[in-house]
PDB file as gemmi writes it, atoms N, CA and C in Angstrom:
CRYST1    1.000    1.000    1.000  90.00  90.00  90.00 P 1                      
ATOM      1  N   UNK A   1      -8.318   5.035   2.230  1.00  0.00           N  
ATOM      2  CA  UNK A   1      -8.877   4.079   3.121  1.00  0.00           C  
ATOM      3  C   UNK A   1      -9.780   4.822   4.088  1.00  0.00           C  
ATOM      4  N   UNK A   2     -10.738   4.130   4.610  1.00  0.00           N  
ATOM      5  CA  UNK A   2     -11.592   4.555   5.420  1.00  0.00           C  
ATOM      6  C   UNK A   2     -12.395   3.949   6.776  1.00  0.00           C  
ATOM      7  N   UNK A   3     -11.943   4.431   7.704  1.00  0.00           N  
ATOM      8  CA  UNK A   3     -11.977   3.995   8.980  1.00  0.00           C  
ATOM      9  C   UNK A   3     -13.409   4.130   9.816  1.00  0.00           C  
ATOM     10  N   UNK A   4     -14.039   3.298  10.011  1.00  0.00           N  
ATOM     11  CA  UNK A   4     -15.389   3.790  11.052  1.00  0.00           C  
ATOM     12  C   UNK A   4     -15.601   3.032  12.211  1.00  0.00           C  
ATOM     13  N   UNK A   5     -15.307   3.680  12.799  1.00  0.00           N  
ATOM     14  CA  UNK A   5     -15.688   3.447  14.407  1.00  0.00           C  
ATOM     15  C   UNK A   5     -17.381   3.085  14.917  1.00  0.00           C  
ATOM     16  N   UNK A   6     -17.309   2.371  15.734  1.00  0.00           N  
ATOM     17  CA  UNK A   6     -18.932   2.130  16.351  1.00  0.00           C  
ATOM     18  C   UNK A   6     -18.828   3.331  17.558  1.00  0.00           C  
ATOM     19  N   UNK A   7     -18.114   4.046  18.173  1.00  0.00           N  
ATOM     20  CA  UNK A   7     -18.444   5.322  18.903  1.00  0.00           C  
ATOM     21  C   UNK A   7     -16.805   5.875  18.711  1.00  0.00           C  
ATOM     22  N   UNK A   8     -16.864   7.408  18.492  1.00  0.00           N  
ATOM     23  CA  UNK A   8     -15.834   8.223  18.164  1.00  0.00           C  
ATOM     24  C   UNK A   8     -14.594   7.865  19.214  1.00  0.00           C  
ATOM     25  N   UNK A   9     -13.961   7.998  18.753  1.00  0.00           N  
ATOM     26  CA  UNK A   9     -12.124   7.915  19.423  1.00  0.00           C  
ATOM     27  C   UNK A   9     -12.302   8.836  20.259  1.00  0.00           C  
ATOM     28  N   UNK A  10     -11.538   9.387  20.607  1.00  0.00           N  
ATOM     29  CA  UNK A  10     -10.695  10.258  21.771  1.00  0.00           C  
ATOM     30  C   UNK A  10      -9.331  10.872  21.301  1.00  0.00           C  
ATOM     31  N   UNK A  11      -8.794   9.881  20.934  1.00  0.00           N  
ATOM     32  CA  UNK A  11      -6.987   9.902  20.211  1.00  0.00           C  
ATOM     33  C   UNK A  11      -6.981   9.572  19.398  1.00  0.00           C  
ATOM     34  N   UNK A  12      -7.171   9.196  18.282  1.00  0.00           N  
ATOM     35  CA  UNK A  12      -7.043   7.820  17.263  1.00  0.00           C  
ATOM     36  C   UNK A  12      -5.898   9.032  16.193  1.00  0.00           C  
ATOM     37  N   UNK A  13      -4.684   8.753  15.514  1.00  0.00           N  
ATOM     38  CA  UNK A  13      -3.842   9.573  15.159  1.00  0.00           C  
ATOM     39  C   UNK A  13      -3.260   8.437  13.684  1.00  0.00           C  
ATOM     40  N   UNK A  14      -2.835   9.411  13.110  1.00  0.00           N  
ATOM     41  CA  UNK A  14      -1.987   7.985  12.246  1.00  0.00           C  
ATOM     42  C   UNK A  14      -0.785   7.586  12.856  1.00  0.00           C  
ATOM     43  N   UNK A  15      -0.370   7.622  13.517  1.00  0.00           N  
ATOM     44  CA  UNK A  15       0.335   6.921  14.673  1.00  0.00           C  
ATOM     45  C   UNK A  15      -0.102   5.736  14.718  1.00  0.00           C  
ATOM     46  N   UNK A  16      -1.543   5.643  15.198  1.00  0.00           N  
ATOM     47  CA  UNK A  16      -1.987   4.327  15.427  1.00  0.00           C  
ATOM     48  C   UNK A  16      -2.124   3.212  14.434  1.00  0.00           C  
ATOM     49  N   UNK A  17      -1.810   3.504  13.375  1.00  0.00           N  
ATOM     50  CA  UNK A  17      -1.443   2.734  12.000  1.00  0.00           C  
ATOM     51  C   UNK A  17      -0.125   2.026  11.194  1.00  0.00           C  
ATOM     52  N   UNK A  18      -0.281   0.336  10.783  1.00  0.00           N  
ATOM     53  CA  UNK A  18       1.231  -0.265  10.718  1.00  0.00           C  
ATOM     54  C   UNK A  18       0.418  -0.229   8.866  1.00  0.00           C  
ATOM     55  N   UNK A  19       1.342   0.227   8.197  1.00  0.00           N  
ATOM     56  CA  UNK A  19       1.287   0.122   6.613  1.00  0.00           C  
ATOM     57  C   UNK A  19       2.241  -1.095   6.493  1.00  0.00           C  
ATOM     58  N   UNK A  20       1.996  -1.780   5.268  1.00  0.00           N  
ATOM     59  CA  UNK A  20       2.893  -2.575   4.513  1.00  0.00           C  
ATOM     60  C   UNK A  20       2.852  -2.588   3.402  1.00  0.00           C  
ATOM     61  N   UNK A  21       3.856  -2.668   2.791  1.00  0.00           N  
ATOM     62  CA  UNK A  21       3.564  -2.007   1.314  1.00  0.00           C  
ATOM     63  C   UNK A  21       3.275  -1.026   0.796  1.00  0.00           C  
ATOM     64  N   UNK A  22       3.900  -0.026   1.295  1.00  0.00           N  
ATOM     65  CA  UNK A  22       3.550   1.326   0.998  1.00  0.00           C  
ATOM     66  C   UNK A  22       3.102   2.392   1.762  1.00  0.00           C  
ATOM     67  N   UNK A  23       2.632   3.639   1.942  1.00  0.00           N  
ATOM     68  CA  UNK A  23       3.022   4.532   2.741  1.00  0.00           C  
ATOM     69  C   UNK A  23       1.935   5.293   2.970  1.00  0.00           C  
ATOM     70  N   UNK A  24       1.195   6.444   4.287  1.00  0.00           N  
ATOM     71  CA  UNK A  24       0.229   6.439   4.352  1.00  0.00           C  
ATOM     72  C   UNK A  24       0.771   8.043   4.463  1.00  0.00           C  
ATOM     73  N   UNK A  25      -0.382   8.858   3.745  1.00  0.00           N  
ATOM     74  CA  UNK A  25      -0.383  10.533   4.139  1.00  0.00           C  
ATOM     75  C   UNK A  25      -2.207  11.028   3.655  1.00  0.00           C  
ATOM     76  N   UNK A  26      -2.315  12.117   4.021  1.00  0.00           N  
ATOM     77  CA  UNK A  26      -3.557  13.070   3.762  1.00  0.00           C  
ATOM     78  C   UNK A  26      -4.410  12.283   5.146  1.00  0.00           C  
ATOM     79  N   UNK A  27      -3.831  11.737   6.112  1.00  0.00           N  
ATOM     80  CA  UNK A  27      -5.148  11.037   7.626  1.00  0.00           C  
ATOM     81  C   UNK A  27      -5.953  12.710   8.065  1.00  0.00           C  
ATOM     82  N   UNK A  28      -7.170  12.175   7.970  1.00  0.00           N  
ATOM     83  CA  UNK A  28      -8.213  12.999   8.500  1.00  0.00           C  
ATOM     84  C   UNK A  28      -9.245  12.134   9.031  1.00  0.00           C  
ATOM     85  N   UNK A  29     -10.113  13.289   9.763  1.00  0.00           N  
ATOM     86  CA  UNK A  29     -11.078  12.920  10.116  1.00  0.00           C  
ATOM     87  C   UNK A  29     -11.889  13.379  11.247  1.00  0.00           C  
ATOM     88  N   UNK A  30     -12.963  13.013  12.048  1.00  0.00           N  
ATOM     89  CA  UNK A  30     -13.405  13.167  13.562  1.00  0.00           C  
ATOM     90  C   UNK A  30     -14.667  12.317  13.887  1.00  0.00           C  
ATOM     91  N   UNK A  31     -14.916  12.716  14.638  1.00  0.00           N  
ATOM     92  CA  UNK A  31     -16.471  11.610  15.220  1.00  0.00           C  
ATOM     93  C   UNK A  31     -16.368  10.393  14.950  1.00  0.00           C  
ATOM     94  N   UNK A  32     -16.543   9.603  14.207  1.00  0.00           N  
ATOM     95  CA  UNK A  32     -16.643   8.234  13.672  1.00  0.00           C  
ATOM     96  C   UNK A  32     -16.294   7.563  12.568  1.00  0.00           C  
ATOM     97  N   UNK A  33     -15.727   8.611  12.111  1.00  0.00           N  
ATOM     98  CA  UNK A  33     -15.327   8.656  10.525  1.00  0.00           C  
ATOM     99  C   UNK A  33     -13.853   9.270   9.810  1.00  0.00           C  
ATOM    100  N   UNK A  34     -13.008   8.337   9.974  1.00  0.00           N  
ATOM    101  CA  UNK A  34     -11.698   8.627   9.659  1.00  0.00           C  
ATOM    102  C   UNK A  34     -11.242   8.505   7.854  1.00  0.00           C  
ATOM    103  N   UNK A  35     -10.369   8.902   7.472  1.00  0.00           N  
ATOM    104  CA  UNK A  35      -9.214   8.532   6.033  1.00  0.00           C  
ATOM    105  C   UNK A  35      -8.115   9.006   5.820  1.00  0.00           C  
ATOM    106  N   UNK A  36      -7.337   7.839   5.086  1.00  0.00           N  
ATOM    107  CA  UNK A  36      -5.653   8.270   4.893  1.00  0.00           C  
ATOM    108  C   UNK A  36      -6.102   7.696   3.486  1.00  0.00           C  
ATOM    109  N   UNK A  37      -4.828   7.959   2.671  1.00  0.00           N  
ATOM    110  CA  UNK A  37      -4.306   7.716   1.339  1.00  0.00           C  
ATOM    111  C   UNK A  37      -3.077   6.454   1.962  1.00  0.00           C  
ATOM    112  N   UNK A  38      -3.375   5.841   0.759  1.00  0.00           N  
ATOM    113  CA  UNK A  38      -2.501   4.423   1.029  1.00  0.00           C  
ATOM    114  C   UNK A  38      -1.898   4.396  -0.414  1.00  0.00           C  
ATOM    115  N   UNK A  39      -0.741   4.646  -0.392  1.00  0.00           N  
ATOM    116  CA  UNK A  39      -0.027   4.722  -1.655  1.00  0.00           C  
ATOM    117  C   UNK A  39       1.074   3.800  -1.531  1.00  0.00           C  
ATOM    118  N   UNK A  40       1.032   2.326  -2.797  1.00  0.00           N  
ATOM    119  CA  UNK A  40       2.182   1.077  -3.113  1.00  0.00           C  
ATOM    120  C   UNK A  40       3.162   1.805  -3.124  1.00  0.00           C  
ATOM    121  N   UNK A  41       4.358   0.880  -2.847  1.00  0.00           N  
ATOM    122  CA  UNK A  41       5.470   1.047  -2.821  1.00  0.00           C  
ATOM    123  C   UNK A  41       5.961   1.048  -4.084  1.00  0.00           C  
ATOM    124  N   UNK A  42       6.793   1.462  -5.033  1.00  0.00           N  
ATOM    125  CA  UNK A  42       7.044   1.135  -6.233  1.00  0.00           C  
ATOM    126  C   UNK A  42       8.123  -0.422  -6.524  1.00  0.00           C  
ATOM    127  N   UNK A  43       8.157  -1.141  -7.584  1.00  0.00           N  
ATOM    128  CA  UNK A  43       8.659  -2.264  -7.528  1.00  0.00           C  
ATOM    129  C   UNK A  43       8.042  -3.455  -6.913  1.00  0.00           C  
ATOM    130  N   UNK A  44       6.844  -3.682  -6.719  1.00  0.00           N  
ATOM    131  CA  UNK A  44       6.131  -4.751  -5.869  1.00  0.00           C  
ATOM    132  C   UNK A  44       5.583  -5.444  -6.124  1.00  0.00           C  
ATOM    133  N   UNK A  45       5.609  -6.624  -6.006  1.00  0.00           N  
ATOM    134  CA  UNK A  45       4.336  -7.958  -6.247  1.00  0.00           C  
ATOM    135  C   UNK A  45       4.059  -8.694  -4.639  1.00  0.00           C  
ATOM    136  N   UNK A  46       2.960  -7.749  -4.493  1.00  0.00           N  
ATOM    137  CA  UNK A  46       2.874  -8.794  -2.773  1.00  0.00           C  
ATOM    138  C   UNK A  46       1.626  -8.830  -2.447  1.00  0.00           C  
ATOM    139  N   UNK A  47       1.379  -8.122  -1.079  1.00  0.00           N  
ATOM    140  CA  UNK A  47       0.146  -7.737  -0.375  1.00  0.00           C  
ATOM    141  C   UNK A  47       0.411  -6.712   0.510  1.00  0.00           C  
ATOM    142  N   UNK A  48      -0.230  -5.882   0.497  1.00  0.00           N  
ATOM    143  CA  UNK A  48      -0.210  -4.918   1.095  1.00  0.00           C  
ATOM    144  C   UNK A  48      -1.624  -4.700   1.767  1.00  0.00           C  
ATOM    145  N   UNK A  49      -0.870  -4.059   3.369  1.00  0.00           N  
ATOM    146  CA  UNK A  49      -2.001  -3.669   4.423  1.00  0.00           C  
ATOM    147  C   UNK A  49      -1.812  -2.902   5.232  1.00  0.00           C  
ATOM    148  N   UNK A  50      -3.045  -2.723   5.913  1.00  0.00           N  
ATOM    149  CA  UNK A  50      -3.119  -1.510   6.630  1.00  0.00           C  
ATOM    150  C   UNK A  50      -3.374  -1.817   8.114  1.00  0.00           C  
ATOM    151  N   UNK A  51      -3.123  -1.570   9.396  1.00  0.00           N  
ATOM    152  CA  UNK A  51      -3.598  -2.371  10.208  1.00  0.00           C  
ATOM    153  C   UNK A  51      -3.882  -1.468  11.866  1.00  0.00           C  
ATOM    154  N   UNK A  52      -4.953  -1.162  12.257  1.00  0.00           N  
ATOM    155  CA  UNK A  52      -5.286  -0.097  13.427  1.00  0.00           C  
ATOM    156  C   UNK A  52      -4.366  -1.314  14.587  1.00  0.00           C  
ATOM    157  N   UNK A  53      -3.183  -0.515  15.241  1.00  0.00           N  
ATOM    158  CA  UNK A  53      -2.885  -1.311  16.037  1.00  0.00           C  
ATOM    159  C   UNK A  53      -4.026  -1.387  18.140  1.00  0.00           C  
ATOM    160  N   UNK A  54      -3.853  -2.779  18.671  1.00  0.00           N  
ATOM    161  CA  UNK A  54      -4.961  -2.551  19.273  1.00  0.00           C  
ATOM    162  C   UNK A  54      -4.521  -2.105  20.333  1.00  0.00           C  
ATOM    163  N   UNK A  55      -5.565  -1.154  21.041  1.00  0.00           N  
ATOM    164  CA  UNK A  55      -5.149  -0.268  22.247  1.00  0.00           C  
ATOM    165  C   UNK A  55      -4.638   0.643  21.534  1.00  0.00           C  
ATOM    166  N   UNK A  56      -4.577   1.533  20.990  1.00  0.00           N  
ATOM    167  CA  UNK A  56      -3.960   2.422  20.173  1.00  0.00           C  
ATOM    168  C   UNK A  56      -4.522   3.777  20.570  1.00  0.00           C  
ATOM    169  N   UNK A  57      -5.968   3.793  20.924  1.00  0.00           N  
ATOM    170  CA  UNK A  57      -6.909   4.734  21.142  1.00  0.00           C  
ATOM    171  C   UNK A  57      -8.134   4.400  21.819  1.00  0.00           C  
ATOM    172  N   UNK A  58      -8.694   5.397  22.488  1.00  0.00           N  
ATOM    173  CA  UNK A  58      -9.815   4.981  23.178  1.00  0.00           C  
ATOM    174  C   UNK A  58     -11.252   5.697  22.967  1.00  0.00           C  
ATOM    175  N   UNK A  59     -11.941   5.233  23.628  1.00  0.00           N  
ATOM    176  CA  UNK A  59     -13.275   5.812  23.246  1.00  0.00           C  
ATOM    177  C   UNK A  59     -14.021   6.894  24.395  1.00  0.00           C  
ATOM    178  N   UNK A  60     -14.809   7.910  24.497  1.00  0.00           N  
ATOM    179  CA  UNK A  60     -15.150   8.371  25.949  1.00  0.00           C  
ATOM    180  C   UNK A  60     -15.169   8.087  27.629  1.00  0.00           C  
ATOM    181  N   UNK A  61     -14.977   6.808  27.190  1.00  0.00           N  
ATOM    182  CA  UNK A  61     -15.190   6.358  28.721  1.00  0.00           C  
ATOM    183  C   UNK A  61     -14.286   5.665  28.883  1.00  0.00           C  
ATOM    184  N   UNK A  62     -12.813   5.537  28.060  1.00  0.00           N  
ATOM    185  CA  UNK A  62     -11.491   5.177  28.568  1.00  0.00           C  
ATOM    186  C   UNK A  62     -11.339   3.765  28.072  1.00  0.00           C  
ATOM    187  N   UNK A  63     -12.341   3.340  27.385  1.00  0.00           N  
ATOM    188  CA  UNK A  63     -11.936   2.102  26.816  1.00  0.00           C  
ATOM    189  C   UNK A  63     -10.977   1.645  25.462  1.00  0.00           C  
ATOM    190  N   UNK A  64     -10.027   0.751  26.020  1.00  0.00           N  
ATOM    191  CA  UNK A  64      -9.123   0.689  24.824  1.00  0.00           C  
ATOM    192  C   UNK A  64      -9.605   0.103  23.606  1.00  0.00           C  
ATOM    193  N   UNK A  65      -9.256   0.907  22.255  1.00  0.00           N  
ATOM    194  CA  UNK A  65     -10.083   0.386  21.016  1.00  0.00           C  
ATOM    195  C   UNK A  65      -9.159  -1.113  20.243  1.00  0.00           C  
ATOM    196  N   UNK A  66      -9.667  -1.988  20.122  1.00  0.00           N  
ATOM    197  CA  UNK A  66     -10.033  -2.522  19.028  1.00  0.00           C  
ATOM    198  C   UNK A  66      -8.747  -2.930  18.104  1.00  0.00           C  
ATOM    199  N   UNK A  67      -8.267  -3.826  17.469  1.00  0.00           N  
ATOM    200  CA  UNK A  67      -7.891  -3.776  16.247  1.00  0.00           C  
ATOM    201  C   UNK A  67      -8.765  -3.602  14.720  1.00  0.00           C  
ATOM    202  N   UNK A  68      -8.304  -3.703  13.777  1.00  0.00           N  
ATOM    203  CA  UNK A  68      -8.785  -3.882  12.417  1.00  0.00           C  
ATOM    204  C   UNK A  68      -8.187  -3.994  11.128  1.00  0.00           C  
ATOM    205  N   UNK A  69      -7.851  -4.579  10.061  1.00  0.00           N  
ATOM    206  CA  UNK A  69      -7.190  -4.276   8.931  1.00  0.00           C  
ATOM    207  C   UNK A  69      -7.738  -4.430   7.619  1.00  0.00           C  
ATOM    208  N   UNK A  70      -6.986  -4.204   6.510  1.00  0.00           N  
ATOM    209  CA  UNK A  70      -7.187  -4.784   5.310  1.00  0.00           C  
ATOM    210  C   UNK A  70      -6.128  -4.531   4.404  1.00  0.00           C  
ATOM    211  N   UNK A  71      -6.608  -5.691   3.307  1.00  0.00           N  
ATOM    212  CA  UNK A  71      -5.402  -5.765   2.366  1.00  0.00           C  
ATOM    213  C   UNK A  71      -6.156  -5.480   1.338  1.00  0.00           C  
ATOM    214  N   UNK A  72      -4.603  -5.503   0.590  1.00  0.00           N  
ATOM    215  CA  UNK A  72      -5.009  -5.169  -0.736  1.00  0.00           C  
ATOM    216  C   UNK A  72      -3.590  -5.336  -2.021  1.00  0.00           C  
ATOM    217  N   UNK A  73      -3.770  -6.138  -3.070  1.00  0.00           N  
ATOM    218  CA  UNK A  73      -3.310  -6.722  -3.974  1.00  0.00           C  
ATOM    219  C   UNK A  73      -2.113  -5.908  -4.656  1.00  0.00           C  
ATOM    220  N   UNK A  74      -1.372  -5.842  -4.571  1.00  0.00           N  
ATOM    221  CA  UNK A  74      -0.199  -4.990  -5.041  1.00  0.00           C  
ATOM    222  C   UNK A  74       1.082  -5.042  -6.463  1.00  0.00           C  
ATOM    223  N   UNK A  75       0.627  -4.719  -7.470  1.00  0.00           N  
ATOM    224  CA  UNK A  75       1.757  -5.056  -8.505  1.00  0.00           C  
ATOM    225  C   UNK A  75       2.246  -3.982  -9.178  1.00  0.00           C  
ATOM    226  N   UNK A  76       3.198  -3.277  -8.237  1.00  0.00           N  
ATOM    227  CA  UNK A  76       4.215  -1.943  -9.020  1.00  0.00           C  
ATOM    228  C   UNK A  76       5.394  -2.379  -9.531  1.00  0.00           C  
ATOM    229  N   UNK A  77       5.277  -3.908  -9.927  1.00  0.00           N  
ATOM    230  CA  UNK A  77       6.711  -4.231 -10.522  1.00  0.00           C  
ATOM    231  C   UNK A  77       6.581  -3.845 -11.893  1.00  0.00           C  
ATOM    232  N   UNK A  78       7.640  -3.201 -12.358  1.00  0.00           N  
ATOM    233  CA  UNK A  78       7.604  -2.624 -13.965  1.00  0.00           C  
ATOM    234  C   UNK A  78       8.377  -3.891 -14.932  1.00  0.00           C  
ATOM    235  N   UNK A  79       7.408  -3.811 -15.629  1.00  0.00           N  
ATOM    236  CA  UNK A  79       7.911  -5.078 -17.177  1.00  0.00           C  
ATOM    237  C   UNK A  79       9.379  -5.121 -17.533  1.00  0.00           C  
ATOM    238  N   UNK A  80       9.550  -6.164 -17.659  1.00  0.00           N  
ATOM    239  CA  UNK A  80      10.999  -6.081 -18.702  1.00  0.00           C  
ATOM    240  C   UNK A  80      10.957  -6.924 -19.678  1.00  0.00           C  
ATOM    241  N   UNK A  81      12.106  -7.030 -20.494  1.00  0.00           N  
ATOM    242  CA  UNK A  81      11.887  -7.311 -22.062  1.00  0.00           C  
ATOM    243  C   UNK A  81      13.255  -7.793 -22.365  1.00  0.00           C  
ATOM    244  N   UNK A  82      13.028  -9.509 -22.637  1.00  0.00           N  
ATOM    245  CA  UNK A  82      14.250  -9.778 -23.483  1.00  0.00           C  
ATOM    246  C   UNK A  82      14.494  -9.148 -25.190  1.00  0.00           C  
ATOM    247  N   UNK A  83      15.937  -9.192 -25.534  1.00  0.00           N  
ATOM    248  CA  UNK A  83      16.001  -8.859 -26.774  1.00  0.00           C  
ATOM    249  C   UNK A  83      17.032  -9.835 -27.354  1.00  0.00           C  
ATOM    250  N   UNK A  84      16.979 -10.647 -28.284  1.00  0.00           N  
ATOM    251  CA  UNK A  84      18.028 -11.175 -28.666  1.00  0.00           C  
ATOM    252  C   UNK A  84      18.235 -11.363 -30.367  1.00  0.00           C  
ATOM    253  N   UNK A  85      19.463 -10.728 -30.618  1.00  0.00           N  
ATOM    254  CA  UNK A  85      19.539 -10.600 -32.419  1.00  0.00           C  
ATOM    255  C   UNK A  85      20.029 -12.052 -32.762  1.00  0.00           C  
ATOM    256  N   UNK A  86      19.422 -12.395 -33.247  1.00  0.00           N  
ATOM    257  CA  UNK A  86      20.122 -13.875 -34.080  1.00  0.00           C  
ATOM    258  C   UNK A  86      21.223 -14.349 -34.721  1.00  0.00           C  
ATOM    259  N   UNK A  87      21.601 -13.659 -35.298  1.00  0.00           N  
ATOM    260  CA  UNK A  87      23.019 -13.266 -36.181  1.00  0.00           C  
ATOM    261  C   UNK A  87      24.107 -12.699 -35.313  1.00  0.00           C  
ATOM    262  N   UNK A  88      25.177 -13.923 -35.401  1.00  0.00           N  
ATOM    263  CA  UNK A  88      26.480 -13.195 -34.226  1.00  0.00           C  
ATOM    264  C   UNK A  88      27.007 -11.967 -35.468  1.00  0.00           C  
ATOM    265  N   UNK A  89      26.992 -12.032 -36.236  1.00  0.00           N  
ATOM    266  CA  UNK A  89      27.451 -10.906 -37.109  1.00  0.00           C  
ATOM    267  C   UNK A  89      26.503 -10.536 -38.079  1.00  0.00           C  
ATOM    268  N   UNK A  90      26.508  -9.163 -39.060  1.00  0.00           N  
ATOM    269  CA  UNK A  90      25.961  -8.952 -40.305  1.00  0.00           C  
ATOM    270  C   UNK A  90      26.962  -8.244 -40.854  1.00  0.00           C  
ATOM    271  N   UNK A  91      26.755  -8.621 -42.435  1.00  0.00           N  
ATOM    272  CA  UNK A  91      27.459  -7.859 -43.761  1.00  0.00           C  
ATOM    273  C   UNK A  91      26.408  -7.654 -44.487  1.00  0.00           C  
ATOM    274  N   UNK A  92      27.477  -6.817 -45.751  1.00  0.00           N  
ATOM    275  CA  UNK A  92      26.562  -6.569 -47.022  1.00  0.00           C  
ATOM    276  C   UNK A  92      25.615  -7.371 -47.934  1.00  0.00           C  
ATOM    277  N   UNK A  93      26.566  -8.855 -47.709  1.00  0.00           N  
ATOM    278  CA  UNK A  93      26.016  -9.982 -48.365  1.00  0.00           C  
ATOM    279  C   UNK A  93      24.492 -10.678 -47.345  1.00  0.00           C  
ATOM    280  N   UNK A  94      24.794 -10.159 -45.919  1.00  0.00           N  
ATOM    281  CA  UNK A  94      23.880 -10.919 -44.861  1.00  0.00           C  
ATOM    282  C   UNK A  94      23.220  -9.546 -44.193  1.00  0.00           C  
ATOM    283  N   UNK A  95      22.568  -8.814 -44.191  1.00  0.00           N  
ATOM    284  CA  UNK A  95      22.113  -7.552 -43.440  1.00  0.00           C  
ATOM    285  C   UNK A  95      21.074  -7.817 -42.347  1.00  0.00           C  
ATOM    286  N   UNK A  96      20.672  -9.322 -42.614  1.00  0.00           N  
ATOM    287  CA  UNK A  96      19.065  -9.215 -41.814  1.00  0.00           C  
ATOM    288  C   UNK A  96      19.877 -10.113 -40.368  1.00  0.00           C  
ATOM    289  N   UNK A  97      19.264  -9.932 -39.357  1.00  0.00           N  
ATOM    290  CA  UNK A  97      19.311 -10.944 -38.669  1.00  0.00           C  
ATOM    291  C   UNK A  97      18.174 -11.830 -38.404  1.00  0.00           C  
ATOM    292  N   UNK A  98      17.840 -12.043 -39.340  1.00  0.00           N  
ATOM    293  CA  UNK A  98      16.320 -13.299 -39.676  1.00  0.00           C  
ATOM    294  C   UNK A  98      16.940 -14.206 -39.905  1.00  0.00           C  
TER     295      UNK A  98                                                      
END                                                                             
């Protein structure tokens, strides 16, 4: 994800960030131009977001910044699979369960 400011922070930290759905590492950045990695949670069908909380950080002249967010579509739920044999039993005479 990638963060841009209309004039550079002062503080701006990943601190100042609420994830949902998953978890944030690698935050860099300076001047006007921030990024973290936003990695799903595993098991998920939702929405997931990211969200600069406001007042969080300020800008040169002490002004408190701003909120901002975004989402983004999330499906780490893993497949599953019915199985069902037809035949409560098989023999020699019956082998298939067709």
């Amino acid at each position: 994800m990638t963060f841009t400011f209309s004039e550079a922070p002062l503080d701006f930290t990943v601190e100042d960030l609420v994830a949902v759905g998953g978890t944030l590492s690698g935050f860099s950045g300076s001047g006007t131009s921030y990024s973290v990695t936003f990695t799903a949670a595993d098991g998920l069908t939702t929405t997931g977001s990211v969200t600069v909380a406001a007042g969080s950080y300020t800008d040169g002249a002490g002004n408190l910044g701003a909120t901002g967010s975004d989402t983004v579509a999330i499906d780490t739920q893993n497949p599953t699979v019915a199985v069902d044999i037809a035949d409560a039993s098989l023999s020699d005479a019956d082998n298939s369960s067709w």
